[in-house]
C-alpha positions in Angstrom: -166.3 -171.2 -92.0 -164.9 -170.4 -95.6 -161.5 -171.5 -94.7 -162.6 -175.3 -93.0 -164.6 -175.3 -96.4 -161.8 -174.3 -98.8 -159.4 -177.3 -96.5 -162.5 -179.3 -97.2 -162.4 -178.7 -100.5 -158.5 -179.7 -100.3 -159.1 -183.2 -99.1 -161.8 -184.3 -101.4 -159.9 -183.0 -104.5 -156.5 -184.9 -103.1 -158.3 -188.1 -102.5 -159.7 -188.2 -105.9 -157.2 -187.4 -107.7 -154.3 -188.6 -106.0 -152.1 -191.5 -108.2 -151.6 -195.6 -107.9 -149.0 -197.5 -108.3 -150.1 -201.3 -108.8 -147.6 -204.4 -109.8 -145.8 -207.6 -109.3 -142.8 -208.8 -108.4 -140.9 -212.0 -109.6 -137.5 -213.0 -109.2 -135.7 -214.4 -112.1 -137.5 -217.7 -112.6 -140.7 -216.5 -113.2 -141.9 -217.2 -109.0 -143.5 -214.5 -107.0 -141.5 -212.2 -104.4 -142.9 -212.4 -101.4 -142.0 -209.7 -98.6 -140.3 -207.0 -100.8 -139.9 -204.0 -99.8 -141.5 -201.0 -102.2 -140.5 -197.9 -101.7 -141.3 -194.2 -103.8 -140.0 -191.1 -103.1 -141.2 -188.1 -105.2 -139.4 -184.8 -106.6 -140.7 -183.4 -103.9 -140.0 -185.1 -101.2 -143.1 -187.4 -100.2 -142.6 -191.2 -99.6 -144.7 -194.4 -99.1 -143.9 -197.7 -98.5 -145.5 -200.7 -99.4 -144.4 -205.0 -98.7 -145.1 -207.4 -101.8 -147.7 -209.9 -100.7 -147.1 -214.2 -101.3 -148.3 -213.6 -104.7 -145.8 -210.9 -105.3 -148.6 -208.0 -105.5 -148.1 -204.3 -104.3 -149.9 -201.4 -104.7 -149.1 -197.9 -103.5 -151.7 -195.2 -103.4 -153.0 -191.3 -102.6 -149.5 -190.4 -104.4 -149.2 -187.0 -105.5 -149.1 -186.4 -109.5 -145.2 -186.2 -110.5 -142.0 -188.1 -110.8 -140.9 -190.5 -108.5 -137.9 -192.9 -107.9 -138.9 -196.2 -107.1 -136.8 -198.6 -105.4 -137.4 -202.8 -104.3 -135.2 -204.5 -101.9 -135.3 -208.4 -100.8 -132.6 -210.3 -98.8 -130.5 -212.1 -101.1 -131.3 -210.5 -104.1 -130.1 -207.5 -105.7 -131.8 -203.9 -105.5 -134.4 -203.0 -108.5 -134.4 -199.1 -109.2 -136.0 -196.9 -111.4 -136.0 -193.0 -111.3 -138.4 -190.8 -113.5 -141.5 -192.7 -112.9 -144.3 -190.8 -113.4 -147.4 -190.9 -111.6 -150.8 -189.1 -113.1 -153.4 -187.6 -111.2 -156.5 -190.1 -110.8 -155.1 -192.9 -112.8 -153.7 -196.3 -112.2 -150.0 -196.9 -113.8 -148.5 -200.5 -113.7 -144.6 -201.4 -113.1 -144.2 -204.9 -113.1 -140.4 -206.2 -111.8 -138.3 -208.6 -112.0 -135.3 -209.1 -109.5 -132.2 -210.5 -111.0 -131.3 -213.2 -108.8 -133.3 -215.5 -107.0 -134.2 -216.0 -103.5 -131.1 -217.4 -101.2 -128.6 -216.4 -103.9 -125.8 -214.5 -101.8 -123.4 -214.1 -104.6 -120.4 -215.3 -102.4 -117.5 -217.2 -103.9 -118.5 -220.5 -105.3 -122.1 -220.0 -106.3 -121.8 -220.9 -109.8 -123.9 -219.1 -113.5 -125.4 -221.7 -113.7 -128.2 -221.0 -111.3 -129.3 -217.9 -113.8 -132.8 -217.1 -115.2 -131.2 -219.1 -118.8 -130.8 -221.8 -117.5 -134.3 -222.5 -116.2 -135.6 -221.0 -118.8 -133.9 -223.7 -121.4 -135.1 -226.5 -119.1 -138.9 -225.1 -118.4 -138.8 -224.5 -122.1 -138.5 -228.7 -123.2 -141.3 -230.2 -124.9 -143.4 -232.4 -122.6 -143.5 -236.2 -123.3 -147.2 -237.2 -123.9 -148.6 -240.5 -123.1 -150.3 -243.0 -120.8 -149.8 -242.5 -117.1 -146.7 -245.1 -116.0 -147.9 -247.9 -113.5 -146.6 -249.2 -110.1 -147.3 -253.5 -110.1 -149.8 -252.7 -107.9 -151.3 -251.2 -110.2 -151.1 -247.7 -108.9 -149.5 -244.7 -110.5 -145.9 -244.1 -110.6 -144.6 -240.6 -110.2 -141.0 -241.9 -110.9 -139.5 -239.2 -112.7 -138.0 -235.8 -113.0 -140.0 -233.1 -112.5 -139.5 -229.6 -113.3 -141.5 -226.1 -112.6 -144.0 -226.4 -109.7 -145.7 -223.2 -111.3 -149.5 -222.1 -109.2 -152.2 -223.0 -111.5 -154.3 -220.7 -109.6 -153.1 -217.3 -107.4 -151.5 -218.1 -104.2 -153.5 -216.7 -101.1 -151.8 -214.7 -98.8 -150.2 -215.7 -95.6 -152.2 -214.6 -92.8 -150.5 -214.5 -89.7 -150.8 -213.9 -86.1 -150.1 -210.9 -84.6 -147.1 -211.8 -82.8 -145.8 -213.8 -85.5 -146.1 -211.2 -88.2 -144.2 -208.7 -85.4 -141.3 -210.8 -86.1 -141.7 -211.5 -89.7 -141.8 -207.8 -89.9 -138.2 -206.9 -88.1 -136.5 -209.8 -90.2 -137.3 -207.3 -93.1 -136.3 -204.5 -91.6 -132.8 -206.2 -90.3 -132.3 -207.9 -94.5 -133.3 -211.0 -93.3 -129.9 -211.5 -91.6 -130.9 -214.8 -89.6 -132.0 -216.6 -92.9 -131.7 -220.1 -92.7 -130.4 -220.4 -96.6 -127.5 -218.5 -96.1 -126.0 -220.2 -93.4 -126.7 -223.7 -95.0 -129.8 -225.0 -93.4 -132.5 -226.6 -95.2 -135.4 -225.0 -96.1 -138.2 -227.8 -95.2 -141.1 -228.4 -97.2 -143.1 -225.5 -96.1 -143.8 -224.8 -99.8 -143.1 -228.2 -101.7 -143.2 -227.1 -105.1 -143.2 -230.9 -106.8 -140.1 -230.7 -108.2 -136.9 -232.9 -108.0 -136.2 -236.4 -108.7 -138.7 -238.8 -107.2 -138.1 -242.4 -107.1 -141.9 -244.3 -106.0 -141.9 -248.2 -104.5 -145.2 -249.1 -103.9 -143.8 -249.1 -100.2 -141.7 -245.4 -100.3 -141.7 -242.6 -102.3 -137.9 -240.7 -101.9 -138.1 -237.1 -103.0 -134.5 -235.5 -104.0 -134.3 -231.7 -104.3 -131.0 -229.9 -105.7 -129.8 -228.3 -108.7 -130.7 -227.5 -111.1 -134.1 -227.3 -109.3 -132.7 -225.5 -106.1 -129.8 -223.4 -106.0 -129.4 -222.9 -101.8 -129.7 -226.3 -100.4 -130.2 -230.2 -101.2 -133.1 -232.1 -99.5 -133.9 -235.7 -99.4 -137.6 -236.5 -98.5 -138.6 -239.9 -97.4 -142.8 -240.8 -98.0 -143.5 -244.1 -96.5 -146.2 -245.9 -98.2 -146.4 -249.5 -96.2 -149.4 -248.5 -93.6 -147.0 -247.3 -90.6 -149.0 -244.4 -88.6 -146.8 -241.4 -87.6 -144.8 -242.0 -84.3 -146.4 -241.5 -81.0 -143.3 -239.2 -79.7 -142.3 -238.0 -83.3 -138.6 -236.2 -83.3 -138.7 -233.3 -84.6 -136.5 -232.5 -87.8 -136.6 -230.0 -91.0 -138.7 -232.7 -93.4 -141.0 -234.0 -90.7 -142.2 -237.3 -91.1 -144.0 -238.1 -94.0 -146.8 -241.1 -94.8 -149.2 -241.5 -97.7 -152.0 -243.2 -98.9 -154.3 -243.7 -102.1 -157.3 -242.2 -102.3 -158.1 -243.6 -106.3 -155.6 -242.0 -108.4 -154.2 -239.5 -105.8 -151.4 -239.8 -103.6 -152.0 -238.1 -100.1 -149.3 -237.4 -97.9 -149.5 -236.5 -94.1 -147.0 -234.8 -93.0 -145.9 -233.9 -89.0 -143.1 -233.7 -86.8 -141.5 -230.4 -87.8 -139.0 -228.7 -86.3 -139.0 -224.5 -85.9 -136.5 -223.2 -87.5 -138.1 -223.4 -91.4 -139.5 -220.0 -93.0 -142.6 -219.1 -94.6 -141.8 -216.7 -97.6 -141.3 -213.2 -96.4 -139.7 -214.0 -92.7 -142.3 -216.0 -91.1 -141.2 -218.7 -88.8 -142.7 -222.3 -88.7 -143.7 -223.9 -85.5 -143.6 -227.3 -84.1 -147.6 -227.5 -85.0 -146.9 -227.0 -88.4 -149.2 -229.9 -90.3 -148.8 -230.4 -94.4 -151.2 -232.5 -96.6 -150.3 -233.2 -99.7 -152.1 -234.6 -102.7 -150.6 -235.8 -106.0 -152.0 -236.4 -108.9 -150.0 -237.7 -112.5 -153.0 -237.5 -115.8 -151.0 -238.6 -118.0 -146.9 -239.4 -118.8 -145.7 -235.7 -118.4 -147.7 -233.7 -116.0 -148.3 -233.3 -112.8 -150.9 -232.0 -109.8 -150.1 -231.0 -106.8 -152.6 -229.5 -104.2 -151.1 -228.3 -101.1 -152.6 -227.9 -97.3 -150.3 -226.0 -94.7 -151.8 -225.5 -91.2 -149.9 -224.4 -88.9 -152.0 -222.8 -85.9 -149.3 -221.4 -84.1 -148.5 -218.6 -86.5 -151.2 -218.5 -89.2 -154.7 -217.3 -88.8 -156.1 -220.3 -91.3 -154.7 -222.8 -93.3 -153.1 -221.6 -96.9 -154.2 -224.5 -99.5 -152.1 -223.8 -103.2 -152.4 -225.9 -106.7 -149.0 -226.2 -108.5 -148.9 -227.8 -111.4 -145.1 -229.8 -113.1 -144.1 -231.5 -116.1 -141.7 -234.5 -116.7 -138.1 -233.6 -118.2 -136.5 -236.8 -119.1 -133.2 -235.6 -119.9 -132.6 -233.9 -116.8 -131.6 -234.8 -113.2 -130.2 -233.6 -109.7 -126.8 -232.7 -109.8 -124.5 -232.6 -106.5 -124.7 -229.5 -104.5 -122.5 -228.9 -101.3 -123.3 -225.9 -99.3 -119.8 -224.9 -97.3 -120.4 -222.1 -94.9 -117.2 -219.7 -94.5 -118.2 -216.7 -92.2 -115.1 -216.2 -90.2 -117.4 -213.7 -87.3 -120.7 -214.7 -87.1 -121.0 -213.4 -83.7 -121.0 -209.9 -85.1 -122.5 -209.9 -88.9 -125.2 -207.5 -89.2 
């Protein structure tokens, strides 16, 4: 009886007093890291792992008090590390980091400096032009313009998939995410359209264009049409979908279907063919603008994920050509 006490006793004093490690992850524009892998290992010996959530958030507790090495890994990105962390009994200690290159950035021969953390910095950094909100003739606002950032105005809400989808999402991060459609020059669809690009608005179509400097893996051209048409009956499916808005007041909401499979969530996660996006813009004024977005997809997710992005207008700044030129000589047998 003493000794199931004193192991008791053992339990309840480890539990209390065992350490946290709490953080966030963003990659070198400021945007959350979603599906990084945490990993600590202690002086001793004893590891845990953790995987970032879509805001970038991990915690990793009941450590043991001590040093640890702590390591971050992310396909396409480079390795964090840090050794000599130390973990206190009971307490809570922070490490918040930042991965040095962004999502999709492979590093290969022809990927230019200019897709660095400076460069977006200088840009997200100009002063915002203030003003009235430009009209269409109709009457209608105009979201003409280039638009930069596409930061959450409020914390993104985790991706909650289906069992069988999140099986998968979870050996694409245990295999470095070698099947990502980035890096062998695919698009990467408007699962997450983060209302940024060059948009040129009719009050019959609304054309979306998406490169550098705003994107440094792929260039997208999105077509909104705007003249009543209803989606097609037998829809084709492609990477954009097909895309129709309509005004409710001053917002612009686009219904998007027709998707194709082979887009990814953050973190691994496939799309489906039911994948459904609503969209709804807003422009205030001359330089900002809303952006509330709706992604269903009942095939892999549990329940809709709705976010609120917010851009601004840079005048002085527009697309630039991007060509993505695949030149893996075995594909058959990269790993």
């Amino acid at each position: 009886m003493r000794l199931l006490w004193f192991f008791w006793l053992c339990f309840v004093s480890f539990g209390q007093d065992g350490g946290i490690i709490t953080g966030k992850i963003v990659d070198a524009f400021g945007d959350p890291v979603s599906g990084a892998i945490v990993s600590v290992t202690s002086n001793s010996g004893q590891e845990s792992h953790t995987t970032t959530s879509d805001s970038g958030l991990f915690t990793l507790d009941k450590l043991v008090p001590g040093a640890y090495r702590i390591t971050a890994t992310m396909n396409a990105m480079k390795n964090y590390e840090a050794k000599g962390f130390i973990v206190e009994a009971a307490k809570t200690s922070r490490l918040d980091i930042t991965m040095s290159q962004p999502d999709g950035y492979l590093g290969t021969l022809g990927e230019e400096d200019r897709f660095t953390a400076s460069s977006f910095a200088l840009i997200g950094q100009k002063p915002v032009p203030t003003g009235p909100t430009p009209r269409l003739p109709d009457g209608k606002p105009d979201f003409s313009g280039f638009w930069w950032g596409g930061r959450p105005v409020v914390p993104l809400e985790s991706l909650q998939p289906q069992p069988q989808a999140d099986a998968v999402r979870k050996e694409r991060q245990r295999n470095n995410m070698r099947d990502l459609p980035s890096a062998r020059c695919l698009p990467g669809g408007i699962i997450d359209p983060a209302g940024r690009g060059r948009f040129i608005h009719t009050s019959k179509l609304l054309v979306m264009l998406i490169g550098p400097p705003v994107a440094s893996t792929y260039f997208e051209v999105r077509q909104i049409f705007l003249d009543g048409r209803p989606h097609p009956q037998d829809v084709n499916p492609t990477w954009m979908g097909h895309s129709i808005g309509r005004w409710e007041g001053e917002t612009l909401v686009i219904d998007t279907v027709g998707f194709n499979r082979f887009a990814w969530y953050s973190g691994g996660l496939s799309s489906t063919e039911s994948l459904h996006v609503i969209e709804r813009y807003r422009r205030p004024d001359l330089g900002h603008l809303e952006l509330e977005i709706t992604v269903d997809d009942p095939a892999v997710l549990e329940k809709p994920r709705i976010q609120k992005r917010a851009s601004h207008l840079v005048p002085d700044e527009d697309v630039e050509e991007y060509v993505c030129a695949e030149n893996n000589k075995d594909v058959e047998h990269m790993k």
